[in-house]
C-alpha positions in Angstrom: -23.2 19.5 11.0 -22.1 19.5 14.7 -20.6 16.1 14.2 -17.4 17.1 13.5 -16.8 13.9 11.1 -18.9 15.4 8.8 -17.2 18.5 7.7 -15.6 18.4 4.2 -13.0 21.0 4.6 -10.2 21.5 6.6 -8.2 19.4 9.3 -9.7 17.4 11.0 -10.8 18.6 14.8 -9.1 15.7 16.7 -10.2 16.8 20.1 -13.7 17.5 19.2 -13.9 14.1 17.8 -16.0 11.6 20.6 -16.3 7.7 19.7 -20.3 8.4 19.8 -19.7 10.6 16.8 -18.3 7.7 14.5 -21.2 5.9 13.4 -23.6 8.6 13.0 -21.5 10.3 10.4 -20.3 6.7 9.0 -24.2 6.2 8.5 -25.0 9.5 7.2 -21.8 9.3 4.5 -22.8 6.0 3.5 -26.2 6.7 2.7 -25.0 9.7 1.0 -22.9 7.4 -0.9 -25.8 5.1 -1.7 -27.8 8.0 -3.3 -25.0 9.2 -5.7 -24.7 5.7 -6.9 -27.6 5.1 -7.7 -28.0 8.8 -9.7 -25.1 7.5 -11.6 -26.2 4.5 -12.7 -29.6 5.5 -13.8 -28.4 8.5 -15.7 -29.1 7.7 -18.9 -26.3 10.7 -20.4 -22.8 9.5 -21.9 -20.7 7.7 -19.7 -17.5 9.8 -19.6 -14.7 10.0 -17.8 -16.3 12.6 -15.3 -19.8 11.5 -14.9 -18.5 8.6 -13.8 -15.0 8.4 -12.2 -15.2 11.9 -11.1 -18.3 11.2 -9.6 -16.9 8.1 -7.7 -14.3 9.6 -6.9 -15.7 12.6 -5.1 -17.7 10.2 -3.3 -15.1 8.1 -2.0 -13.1 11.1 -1.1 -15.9 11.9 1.7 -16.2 8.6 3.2 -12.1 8.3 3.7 -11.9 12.3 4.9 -14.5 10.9 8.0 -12.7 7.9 8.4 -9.0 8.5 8.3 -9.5 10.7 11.5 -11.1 7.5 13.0 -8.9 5.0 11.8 -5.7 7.1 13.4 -7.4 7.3 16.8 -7.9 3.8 16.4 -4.5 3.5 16.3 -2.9 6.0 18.3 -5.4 6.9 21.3 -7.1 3.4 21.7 -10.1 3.5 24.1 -13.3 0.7 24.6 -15.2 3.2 23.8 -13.4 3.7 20.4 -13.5 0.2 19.7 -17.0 -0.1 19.6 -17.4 2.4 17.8 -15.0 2.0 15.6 -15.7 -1.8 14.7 -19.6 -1.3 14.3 -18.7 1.5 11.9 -15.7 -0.6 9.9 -18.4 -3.6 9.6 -21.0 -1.2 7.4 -17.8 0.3 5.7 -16.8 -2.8 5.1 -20.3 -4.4 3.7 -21.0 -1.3 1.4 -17.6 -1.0 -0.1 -17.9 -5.2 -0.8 -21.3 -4.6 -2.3 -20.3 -1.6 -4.0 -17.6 -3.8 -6.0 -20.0 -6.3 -7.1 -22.2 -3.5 -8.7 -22.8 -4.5 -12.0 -24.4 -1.4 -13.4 -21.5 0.8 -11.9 -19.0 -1.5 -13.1 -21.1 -1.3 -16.7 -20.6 2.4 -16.7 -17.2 2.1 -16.1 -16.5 -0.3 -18.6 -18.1 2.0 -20.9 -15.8 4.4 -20.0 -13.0 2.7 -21.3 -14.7 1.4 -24.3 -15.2 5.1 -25.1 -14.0 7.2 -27.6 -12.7 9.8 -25.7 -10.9 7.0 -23.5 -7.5 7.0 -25.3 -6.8 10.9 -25.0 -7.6 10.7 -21.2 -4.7 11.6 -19.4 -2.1 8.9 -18.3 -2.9 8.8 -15.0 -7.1 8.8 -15.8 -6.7 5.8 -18.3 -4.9 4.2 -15.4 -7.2 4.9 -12.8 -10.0 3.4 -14.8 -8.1 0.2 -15.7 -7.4 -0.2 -11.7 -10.8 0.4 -10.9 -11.9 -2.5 -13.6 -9.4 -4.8 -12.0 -10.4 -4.1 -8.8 -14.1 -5.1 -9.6 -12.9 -8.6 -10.8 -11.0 -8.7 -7.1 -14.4 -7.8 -5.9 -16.0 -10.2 -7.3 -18.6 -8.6 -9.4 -18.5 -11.5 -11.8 -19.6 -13.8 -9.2 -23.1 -15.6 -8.9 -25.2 -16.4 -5.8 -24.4 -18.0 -3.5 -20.9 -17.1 -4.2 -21.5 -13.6 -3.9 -23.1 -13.2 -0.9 -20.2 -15.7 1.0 -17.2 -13.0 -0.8 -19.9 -10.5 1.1 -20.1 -12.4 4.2 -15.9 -13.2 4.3 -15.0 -9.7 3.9 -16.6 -8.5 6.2 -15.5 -11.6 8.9 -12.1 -10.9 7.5 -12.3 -7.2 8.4 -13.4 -7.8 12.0 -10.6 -10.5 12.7 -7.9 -8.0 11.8 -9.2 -5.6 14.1 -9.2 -8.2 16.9 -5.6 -9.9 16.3 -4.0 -6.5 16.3 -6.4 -4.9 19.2 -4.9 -8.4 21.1 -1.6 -7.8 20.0 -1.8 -4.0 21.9 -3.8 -5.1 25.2 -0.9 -8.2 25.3 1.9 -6.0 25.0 0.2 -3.2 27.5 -0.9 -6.2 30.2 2.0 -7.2 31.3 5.0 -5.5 33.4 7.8 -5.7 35.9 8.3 -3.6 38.6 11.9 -3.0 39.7 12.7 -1.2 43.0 16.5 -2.0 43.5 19.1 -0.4 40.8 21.0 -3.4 41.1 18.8 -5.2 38.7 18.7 -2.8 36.2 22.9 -3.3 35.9 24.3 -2.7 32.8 21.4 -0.6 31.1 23.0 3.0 30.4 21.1 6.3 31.9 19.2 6.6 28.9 17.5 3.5 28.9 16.6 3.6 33.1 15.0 7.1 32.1 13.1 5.8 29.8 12.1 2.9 32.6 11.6 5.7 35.4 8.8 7.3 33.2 7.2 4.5 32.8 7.1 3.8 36.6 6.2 7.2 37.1 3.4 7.3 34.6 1.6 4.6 36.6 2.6 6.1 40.0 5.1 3.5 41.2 8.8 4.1 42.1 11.6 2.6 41.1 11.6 1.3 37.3 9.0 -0.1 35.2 9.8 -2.9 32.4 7.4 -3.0 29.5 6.7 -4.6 26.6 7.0 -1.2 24.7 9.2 -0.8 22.6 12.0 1.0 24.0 12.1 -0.7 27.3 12.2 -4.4 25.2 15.1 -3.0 23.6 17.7 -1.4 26.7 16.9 -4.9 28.5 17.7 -7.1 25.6 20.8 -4.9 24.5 21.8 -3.9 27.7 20.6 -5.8 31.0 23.3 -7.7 32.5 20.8 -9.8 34.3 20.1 -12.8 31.9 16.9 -14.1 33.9 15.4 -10.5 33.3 16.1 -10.7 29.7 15.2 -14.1 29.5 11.8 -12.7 31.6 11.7 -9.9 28.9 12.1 -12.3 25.4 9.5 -14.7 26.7 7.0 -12.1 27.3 7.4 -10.5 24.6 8.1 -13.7 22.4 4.9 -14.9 23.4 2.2 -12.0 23.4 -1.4 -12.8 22.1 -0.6 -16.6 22.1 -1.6 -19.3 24.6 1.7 -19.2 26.4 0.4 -15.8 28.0 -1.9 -14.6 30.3 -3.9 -17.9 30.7 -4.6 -17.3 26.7 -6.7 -14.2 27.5 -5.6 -12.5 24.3 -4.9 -15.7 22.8 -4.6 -15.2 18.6 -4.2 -19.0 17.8 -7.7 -18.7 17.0 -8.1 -15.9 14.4 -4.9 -16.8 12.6 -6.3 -20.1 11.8 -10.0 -18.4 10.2 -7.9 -15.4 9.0 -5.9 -17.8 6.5 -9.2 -20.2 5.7 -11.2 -17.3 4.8 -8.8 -15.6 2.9 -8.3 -19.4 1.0 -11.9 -19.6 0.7 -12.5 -15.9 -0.6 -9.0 -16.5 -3.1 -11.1 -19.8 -4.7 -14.5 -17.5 -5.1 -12.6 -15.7 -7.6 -10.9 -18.6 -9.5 -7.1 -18.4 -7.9 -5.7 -21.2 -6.3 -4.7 -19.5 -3.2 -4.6 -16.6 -1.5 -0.7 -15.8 -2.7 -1.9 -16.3 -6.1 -4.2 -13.5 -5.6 -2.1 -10.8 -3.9 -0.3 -11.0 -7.0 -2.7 -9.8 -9.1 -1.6 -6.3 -7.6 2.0 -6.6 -7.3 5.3 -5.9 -9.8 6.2 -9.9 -9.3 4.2 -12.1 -11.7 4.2 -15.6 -10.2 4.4 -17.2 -6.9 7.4 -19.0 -8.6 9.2 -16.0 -8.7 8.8 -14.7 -5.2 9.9 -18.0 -3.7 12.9 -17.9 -6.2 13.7 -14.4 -5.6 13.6 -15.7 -1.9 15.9 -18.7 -2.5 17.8 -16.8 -3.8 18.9 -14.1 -1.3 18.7 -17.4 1.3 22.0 -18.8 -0.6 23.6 -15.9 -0.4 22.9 -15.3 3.3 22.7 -18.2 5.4 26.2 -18.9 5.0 26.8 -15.2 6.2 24.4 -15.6 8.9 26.5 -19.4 10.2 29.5 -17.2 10.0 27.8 -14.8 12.0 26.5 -16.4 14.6 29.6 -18.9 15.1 31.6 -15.5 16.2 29.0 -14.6 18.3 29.0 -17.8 20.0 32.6 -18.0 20.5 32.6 -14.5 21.8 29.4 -15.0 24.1 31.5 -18.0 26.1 35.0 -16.7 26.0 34.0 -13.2 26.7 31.2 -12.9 29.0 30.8 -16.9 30.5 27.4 -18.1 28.0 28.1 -21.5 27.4 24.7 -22.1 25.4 24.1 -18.3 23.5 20.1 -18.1 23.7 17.9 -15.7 21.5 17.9 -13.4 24.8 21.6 -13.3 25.0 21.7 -12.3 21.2 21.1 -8.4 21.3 23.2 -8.3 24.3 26.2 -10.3 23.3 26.1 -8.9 20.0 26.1 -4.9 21.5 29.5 -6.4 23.2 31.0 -7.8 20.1 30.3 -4.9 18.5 31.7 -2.6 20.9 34.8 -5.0 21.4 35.0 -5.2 17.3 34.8 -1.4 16.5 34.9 0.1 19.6 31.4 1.0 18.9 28.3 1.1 20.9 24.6 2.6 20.2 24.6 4.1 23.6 27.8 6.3 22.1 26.0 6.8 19.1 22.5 7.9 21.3 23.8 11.5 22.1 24.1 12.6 18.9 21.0 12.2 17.7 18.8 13.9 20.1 14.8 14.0 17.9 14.8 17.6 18.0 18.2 17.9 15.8 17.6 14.9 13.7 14.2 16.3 12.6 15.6 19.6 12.0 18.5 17.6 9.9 15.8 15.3 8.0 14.3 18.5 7.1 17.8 20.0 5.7 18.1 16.7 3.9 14.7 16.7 2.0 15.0 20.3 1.1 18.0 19.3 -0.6 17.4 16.6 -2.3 13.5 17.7 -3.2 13.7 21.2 -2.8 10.7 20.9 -0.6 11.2 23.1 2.4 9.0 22.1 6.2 7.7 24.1 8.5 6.2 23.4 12.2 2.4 24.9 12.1 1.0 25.2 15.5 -2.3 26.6 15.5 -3.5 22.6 14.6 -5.8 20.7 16.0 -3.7 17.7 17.4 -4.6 14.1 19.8 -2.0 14.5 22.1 0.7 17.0 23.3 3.4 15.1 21.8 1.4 15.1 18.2 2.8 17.9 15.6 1.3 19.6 12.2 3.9 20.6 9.2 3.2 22.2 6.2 5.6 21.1 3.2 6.3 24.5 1.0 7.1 24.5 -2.3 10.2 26.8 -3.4 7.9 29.8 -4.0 7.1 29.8 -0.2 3.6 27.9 -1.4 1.9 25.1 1.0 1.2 21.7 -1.3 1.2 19.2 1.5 0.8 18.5 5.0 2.0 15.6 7.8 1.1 14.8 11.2 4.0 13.5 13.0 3.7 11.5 16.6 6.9 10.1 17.8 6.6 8.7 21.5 5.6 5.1 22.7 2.8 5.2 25.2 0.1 3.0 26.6 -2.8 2.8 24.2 -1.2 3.0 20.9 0.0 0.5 18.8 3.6 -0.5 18.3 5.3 -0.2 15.5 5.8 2.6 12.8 3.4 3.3 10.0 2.4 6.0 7.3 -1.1 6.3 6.4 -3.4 8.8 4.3 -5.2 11.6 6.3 -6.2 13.0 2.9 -5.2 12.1 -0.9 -4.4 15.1 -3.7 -8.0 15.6 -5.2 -8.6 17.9 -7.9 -12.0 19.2 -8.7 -13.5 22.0 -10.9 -13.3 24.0 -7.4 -10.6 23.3 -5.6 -7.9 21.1 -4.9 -7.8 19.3 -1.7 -3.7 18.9 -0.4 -2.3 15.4 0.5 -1.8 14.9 3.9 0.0 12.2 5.8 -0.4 10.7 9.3 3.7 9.6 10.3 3.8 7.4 13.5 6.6 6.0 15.6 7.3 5.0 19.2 10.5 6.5 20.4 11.7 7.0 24.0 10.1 9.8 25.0 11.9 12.6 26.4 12.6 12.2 29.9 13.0 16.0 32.9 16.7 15.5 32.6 17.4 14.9 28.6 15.8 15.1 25.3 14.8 12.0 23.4 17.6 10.0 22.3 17.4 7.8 19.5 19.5 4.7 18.3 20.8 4.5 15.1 17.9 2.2 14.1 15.6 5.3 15.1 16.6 7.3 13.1 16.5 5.0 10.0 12.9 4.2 11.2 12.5 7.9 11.2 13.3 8.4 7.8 11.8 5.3 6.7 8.4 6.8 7.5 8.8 10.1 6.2 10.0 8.5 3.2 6.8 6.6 2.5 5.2 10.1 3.4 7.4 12.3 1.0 5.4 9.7 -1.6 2.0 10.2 -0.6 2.6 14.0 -0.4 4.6 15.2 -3.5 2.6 13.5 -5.7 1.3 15.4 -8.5 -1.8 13.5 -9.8 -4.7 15.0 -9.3 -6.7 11.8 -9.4 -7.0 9.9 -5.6 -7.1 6.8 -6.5 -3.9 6.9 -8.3 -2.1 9.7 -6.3 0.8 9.5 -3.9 0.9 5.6 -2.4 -2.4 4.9 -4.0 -2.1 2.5 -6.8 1.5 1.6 -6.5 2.2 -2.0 -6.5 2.2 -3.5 -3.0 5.9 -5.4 -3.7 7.5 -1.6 -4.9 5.7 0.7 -1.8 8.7 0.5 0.0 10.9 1.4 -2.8 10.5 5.7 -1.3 10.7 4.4 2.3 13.9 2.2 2.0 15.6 4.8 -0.3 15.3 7.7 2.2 17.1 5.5 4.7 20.3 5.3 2.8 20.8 9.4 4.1 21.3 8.2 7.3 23.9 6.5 6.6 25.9 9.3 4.3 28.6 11.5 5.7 26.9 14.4 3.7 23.2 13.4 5.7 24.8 12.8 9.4 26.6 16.0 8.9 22.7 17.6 9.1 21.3 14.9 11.1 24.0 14.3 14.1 24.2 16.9 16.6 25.4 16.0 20.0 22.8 16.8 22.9 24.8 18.8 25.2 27.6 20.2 23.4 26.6 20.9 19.9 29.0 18.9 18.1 28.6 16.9 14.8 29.4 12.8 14.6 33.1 13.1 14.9 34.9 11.4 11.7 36.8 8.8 13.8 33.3 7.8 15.1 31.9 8.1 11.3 34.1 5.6 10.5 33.9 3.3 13.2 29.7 3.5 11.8 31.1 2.7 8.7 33.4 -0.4 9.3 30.1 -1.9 11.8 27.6 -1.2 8.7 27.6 -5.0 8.0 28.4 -6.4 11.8 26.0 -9.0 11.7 24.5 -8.4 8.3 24.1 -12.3 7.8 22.0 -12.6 10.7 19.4 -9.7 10.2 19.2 -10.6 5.8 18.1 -14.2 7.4 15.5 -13.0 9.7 14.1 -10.8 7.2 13.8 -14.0 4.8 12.4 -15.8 7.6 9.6 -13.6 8.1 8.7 -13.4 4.0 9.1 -16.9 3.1 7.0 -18.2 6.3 4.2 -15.5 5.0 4.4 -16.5 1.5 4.6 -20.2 2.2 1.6 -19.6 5.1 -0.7 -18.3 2.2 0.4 -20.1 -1.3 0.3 -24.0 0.8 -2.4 -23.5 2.8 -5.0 -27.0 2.3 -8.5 -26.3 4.2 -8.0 -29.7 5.2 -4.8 -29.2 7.2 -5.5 -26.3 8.3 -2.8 -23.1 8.6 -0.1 -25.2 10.6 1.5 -21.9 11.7 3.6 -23.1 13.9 4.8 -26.0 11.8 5.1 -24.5 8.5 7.4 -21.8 10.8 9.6 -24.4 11.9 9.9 -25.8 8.4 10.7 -22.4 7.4 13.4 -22.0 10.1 14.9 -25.1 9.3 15.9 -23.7 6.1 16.5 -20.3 6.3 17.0 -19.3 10.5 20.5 -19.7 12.2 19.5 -19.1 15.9 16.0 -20.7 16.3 13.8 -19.4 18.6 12.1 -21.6 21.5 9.2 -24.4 20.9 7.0 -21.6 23.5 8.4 -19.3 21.7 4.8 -17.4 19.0 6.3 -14.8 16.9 3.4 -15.4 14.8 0.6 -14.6 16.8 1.8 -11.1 16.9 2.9 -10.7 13.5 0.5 -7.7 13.0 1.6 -6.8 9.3 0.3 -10.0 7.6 -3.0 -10.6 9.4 -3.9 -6.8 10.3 -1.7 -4.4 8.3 -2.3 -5.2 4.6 1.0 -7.7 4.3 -0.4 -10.5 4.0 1.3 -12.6 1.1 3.2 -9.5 0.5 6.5 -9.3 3.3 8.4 -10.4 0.9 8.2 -6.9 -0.8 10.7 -5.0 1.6 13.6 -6.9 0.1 12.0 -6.8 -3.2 11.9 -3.0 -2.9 15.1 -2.7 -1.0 16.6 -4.0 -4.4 15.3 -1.4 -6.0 16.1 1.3 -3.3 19.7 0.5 -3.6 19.8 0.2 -7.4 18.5 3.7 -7.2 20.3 5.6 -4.6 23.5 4.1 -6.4 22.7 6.7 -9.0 22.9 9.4 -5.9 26.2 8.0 -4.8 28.1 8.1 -8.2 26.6 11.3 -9.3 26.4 13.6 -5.9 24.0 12.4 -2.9 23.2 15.8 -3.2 23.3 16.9 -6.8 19.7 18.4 -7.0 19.2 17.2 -11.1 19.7 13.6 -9.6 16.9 14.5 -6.3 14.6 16.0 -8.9 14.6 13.4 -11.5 13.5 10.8 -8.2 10.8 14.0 -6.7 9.9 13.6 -11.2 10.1 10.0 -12.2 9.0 8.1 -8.6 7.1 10.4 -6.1 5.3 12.7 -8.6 3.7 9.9 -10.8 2.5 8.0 -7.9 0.6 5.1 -8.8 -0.3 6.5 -12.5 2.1 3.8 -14.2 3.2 0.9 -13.5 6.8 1.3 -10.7 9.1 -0.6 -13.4 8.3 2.1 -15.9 9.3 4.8 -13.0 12.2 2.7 -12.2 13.6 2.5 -15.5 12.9 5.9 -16.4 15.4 7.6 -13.2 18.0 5.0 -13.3 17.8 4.6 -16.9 17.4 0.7 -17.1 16.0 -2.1 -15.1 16.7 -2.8 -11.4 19.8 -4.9 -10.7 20.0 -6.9 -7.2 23.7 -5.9 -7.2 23.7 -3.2 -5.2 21.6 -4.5 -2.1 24.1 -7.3 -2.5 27.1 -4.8 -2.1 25.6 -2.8 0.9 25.4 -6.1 3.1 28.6 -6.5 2.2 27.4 -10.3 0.5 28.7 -11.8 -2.6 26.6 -11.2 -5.8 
């Protein structure tokens, strides 16, 4: 019990937590895990709802409680040491879980189960947990014969190790590659902010001068900012072509394990009887056909692209009138467009950046979802944490009572991955003795603060900000008590987003800046003139961003529904296909967006981007209803805390849908906010 991944209660104890610890308790749990199986499917008593799901479930509970902790580290305090560990102990998770879904005595019992008598006065959320769990054994493959069920065996667990690889790739491309500036004069044009943010960076590895990186926020003050286009070109080729070929002699190359990625998920999509692996994603998703998604798709492409020509004809025009670019490239794009904007509405980000120093907009994203949830946060500091920048909160109910918990870690910094993601510390669990809280792990990578000034986020940020929390408010105000159905659990990959994408329409409210915006050195809230300046640029460019975003989810779909063994993935030709019909500003032939396109071949999106517009629908449908009856009316807040976040995934996200707005979603309103023509 010295191994601190082994204890079953509490936090976990981050900084007692050594890589040499991971598979000992991973082998231990496991075996555990084994053992109650095999009790439970030689018990010869009734097969109820308890003696069997219960049982699962409290088993599963203990493996995730010891590897959450792991996983996180994984992501956030990467080490070799780590890896090792943590990709010997992810290939036995990986090949017990596979074996444990082709169980066909535990998948017996649980039939039995639902052929039961007592089955149809379970609880909602119980009868839905065991119908998932039944699906999930046909995914499985538990109806498969040898040697097809040794190859599902055999692909998973291949499948599992290349994700880990791409996206370890993805973070030693990004953190191998830099460019050290001495002389001011190159970094012309990039505001205070972003040369702070460029200092530290230097400092961190002992240099003077400025350091450009492939983080994050340095990517993003050189492409919106730096006057000096062969250091953004510099920039937007590095980063453009991380983990591909085109980089670092191919040392992190990912052409590779994109092109087994998509043939073994093919080959494992056949084993089961689908014709692809699109087909099968679907299986857990609100959309019911490939035909649909690529419709849905079409669709919104109509509607855009002639936005986006619009767009980008402005921005050309303004590009070689304005500032001398004859031939707009993609690295000109976030520049020339940050110069439009601010000739256009007199409006820059770097004017928006002092009012939104993280300290106040946390404190105002806290005002926000006590208002609309009635849930109140509160820093707790006596926890455990990776890092100095990492902080605890306990969510209170309005009696003053904890129910939840989130871990929040803001900053970029060298060894943890890009990006911003949610993901499960611990699920609500209710047994006969206790009941164990959800808690969330929230990660972003902000500018950190710098000795002269807070951290001071764009716009964007803070949208990514409450993004996050968004998806975390659904994990943690859940109120089944069943795991596998509670907070995110369960929910249909294609309406996930819907909590995330809602919480970011706040940011954009008067009534949620007026908590959110306070200005870093004096005080003051978002002026109104400013407000509306926000306002009017809402849509600047809306075109342009709707056909990126359809870029990136009909290339996935397309990647996975087409994909012939004999042709192989043709990423890079299917792309350009793609681009043909959907882009406006195409992106370079060198250019390998793909190979770091972490969310479809390492973070569970695979077949499945399509779902942030398919949610966003359903976001704005939604928080229409705030808007017409009071953003901050609290019946309106608690019928969404009551009809989305509490049920989790215990019924099906339509029902949810329709039973807070009252009907089924309408694409109108998403239509309306980017300002396009329904």
């Amino acid at each position: 019990m010295t191994n601190p991944l082994l204890a079953t209660t509490g936090l976990p104890r981050f900084s007692a937590i050594l890589p040499e610890h991971v598979e000992p308790a991973i082998d231990a749990i496991l075996a555990d895990y084994q053992a109650g199986i095999d009790v439970l499917v030689a018990s010869t008593g009734p097969r109820t709802f308890d003696a069997v799901i219960g049982v699962g479930e409290l088993l599963d509970d203990r493996l995730s409680r010891a590897w959450a902790p792991v996983s996180h580290l994984h992501g956030v305090k990467d080490s070799e040491a780590l890896r090792e560990a943590y990709s010997a102990a992810q290939e036995k998770i990986v090949e017990f879980t596979t074996a444990l879904g082709q169980n066909r005595d535990l998948y017996a019992a649980v039939k039995a189960v639902r052929e039961s008598a007592e089955f149809d006065a379970l609880p909602r959320a119980a009868r839905t947990l065991v119908e998932h769990e039944l699906r999930d054994f046909v995914l499985a493959g538990v109806a498969l014969e040898e040697p097809a069920r040794s190859r599902y065996r055999e692909i998973s667990s291949e499948l599992a190790k290349l994700s880990t690889e791409f996206e370890e790739a993805v973070l030693d491309a990004t953190d191998a590659w830099s460019e050290h500036i001495l002389d001011e004069d190159g970094l012309a044009g990039i505001p205070d902010s972003g040369r702070a943010v460029l200092r530290a960076y230097a400092e961190e590895k002992g240099l003077d001068g400025w350091l450009v990186t492939l983080k994050q926020p340095s990517v993003q003050a050189v492409l919106t900012y730096a006057d000096d286009r062969a250091l953004r070109a510099r920039v937007y080729r590095a980063y453009g072509t991380r983990a591909s070929e085109n980089a670092d002699d191919g040392k992190f190359d990912n052409t590779a394990r994109i092109e087994k990625i998509m043939a073994l998920r093919h080959e494992s999509a056949q084993l089961l009887g689908f014709a692809n692996t699109a087909e099968e994603s679907l299986a857990t998703k609100m959309a019911t056909s490939a035909d649909q998604v690529i419709a849905f798709l079409r669709d919104f492409i109509a509607k855009a692209r002639p936005m986006a020509e619009r767009d980008l004809a402005e921005l050309r025009t303004f590009a070689e009138s304005q500032l001398q670019i004859r031939d707009l490239q993609p690295w000109d794009a976030g520049y020339a467009s940050e110069k439009l904007r601010e000739r256009k509405y007199a409006l820059s980000e770097e004017e928006l950046k002092p009012y939104f120093p993280l300290p106040a907009v946390m404190d105002g994203l806290f005002a926000v979802i006590e208002r609309v949830l009635g849930v109140h946060v509160r820093l707790r500091e006596d926890v455990d944490v990776w890092h100095a920048d990492a902080r605890y909160y306990d969510l209170l109910d309005a009696n003053g009572k904890v129910f939840a918990g989130a871990y929040v870690d803001l900053y970029a910094r060298t060894g943890k991955r890009g990006g911003a993601w949610m993901d499960v510390c611990t699920s609500r669990l209710r047994t006969k003795a206790s009941l164990q809280l959800p808690i969330a792990f929230l990660t972003c990578n902000f500018a950190p603060p710098t000795a002269s000034m807070p951290s001071l986020l764009t716009h964007d940020d803070v949208i990514t900000l409450f993004h996050e929390f968004g998806h975390g408010l659904h994990h943690m105000l859940t109120e089944v008590d069943y795991a596998g159905v509670s907070g995110i659990s369960g929910v249909e990959w294609d309406a996930v987003e819907l909590p995330s994408q809602f919480m970011e329409n706040f940011a954009w409210k008067r009534e949620g800046l007026d908590l959110i915006a306070r200005h870093w050195q004096t005080g003051e809230r978002l002026p109104d003139e400013l407000f509306e300046r926000m306002q009017a640029a809402r849509n600047f460019q809306s075109g342009m961003f709707l056909v990126r975003q359809l870029e990136f989810g009909l290339f996935d779909f397309r990647l996975h529904h087409e994909f012939d063994p004999l042709r192989g993935a043709r990423t890079m030709e299917l792309l350009d296909e793609v681009r043909d019909e959907v882009a406006v500003l195409v992106p370079p032939h060198w250019h390998r967006f793909p190979h770091a396109f972490t969310h479809i071949f390492a973070g569970g999106y695979g077949a499945g981007y399509y779902s942030y517009l398919w949610a966003e629908v359903l976001s704005a449908d939604a928080f229409e209803r705030f808007e017409q009856e009071g953003v901050f009316k609290p019946e309106v807040g608690k019928a969404w805390r009551y009809a989305i976040l509490a049920v989790g995934g215990s019924r099906p996200a339509l029902e949810s849908f329709i039973e807070f707005r009252g009907r089924e979603p309408s694409p109108d309103a998403l239509l309306r906010s980017y300002g396009v023509a329904a």
